[in-house]
N, C-alpha and C positions, 0 to 999 in steps of 0.2 A: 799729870794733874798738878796744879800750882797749889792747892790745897791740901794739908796732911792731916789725917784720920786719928782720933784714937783706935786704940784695939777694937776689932772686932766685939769682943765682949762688952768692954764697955759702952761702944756706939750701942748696942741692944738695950742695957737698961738704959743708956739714958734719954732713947727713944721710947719707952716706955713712962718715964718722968717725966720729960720734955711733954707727951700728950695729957698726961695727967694734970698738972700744969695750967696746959690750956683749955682742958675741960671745968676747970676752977675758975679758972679767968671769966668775971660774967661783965656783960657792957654796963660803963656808967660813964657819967660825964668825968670820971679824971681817967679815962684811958684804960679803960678795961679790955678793949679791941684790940690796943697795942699788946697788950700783955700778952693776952692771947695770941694775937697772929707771931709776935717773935718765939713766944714756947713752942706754937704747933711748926712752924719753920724750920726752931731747931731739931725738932723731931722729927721731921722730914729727912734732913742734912742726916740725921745719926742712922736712918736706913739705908742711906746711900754710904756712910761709911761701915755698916752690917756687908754690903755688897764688896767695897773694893777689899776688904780687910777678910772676906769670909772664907777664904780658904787656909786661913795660918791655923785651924782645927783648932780653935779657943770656942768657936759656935758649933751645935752638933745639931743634927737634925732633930732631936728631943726636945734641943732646946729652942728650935724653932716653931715646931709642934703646939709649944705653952706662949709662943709670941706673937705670931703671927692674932689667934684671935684673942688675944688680951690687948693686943693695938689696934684693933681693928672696933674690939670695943668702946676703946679711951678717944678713938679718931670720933668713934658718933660721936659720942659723950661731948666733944669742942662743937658741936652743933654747926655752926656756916665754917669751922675750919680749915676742912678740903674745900670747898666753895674759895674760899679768901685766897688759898695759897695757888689753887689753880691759878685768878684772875691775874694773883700779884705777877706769877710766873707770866703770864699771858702779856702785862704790861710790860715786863720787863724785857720779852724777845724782841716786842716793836721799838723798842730803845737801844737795843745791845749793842750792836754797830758801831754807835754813838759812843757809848759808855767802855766799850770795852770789859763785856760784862758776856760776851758768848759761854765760855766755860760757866760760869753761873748758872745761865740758865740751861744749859744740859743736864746741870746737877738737879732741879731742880725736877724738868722733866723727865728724869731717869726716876727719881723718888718716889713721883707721879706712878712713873711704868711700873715699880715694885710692888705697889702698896696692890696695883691695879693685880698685877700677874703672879702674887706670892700667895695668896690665901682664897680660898675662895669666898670668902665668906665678904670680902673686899668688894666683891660687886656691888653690894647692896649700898657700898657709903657714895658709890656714882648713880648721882640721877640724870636727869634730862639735860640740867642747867651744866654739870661737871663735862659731861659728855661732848655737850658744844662746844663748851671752852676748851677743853682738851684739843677737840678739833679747828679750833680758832689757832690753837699754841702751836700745832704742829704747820697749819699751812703760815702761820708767821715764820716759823722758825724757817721755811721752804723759801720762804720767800727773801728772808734778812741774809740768808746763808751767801745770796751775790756778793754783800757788801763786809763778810767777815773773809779774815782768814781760816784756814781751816786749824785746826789743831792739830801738833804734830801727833804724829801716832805715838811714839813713845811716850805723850805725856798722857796718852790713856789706859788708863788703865783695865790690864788683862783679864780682871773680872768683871768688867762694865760688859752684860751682856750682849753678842753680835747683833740682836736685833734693835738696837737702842739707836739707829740708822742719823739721830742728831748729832753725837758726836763725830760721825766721819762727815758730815757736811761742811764747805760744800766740796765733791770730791777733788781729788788732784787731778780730774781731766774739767772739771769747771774751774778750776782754780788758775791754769792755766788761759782761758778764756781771753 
């Protein structure tokens, strides 16, 4: 990964600030949407650094126990939040190519996958609209993967769950293509 994590521990609380934050964040005409959408973002990024960071035993399963639904709380609390950061995610796949921006957006929908597959109580911030978009991100991301290189394996990192199937795209026998 090109990008370097705080500590595990800290990426936890300050994914917890970070959603707090943007549950504060209310829209007005000077930019309250921004406010919001970059705090719940960086909240995002701070579960995905909970993920690659979470085996150096700084996070314990108790202490995931009190996180998981207290961010699950503060994510309602942003109201269109997960809504906002799915789309931006969603735009972002159909541009990555372009941009040089693939590892981004795997972070991004990895974050996506945590939030979804860490708690249960995380269903409930997906509805109908998150859902499609989800499923919009992933056949983009199916589809952009022709025109990326893949990532080398080494720069992935070993706790990015095996089922997270964005990061190995597109594989090294389509790569070779």
């Amino acid at each position: 990964m090109n990008i370097v994590f705080h500590p595990a521990r800290m990426c936890l609380q300050n994914a917890l600030i970070s959603f707090a934050e943007a549950g504060r964040a209310r829209p007005d005409k000077y930019g309250g949407h921004l406010l919001s959408a970059a705090s719940f973002a960086h909240g995002m990024l701070a579960i995905v650094g909970m993920q690659v960071g979470g085996d150096d035993g700084t996070i314990t399963a108790d202490d995931l126990a009190l996180f998981w639904p207290a961010a699950v709380e503060l994510i309602a609390a942003s109201e269109t939040g997960l809504c906002w950061y799915i789309d931006d995610a969603v735009e972002c796949a159909m541009h990555c190519a372009c941009t040089d921006e693939w590892e981004d957006v795997c972070i991004a929908r990895t974050a996506i996958q945590l939030v979804l597959t860490s708690c249960p109580e995380a269903g409930g911030l997906f509805g109908r609209e998150e859902y499609e978009l989800l499923a919009d991100m992933d056949e983009t991301l199916r589809s952009q993967a022709a025109f990326v290189d893949s990532l080398p394996e080494p720069g992935i990192s070993a706790n990015i769950p095996a089922d997270h199937w964005w990061w190995r795209l597109p594989t090294p026998d389509e790569d070779a293509d």
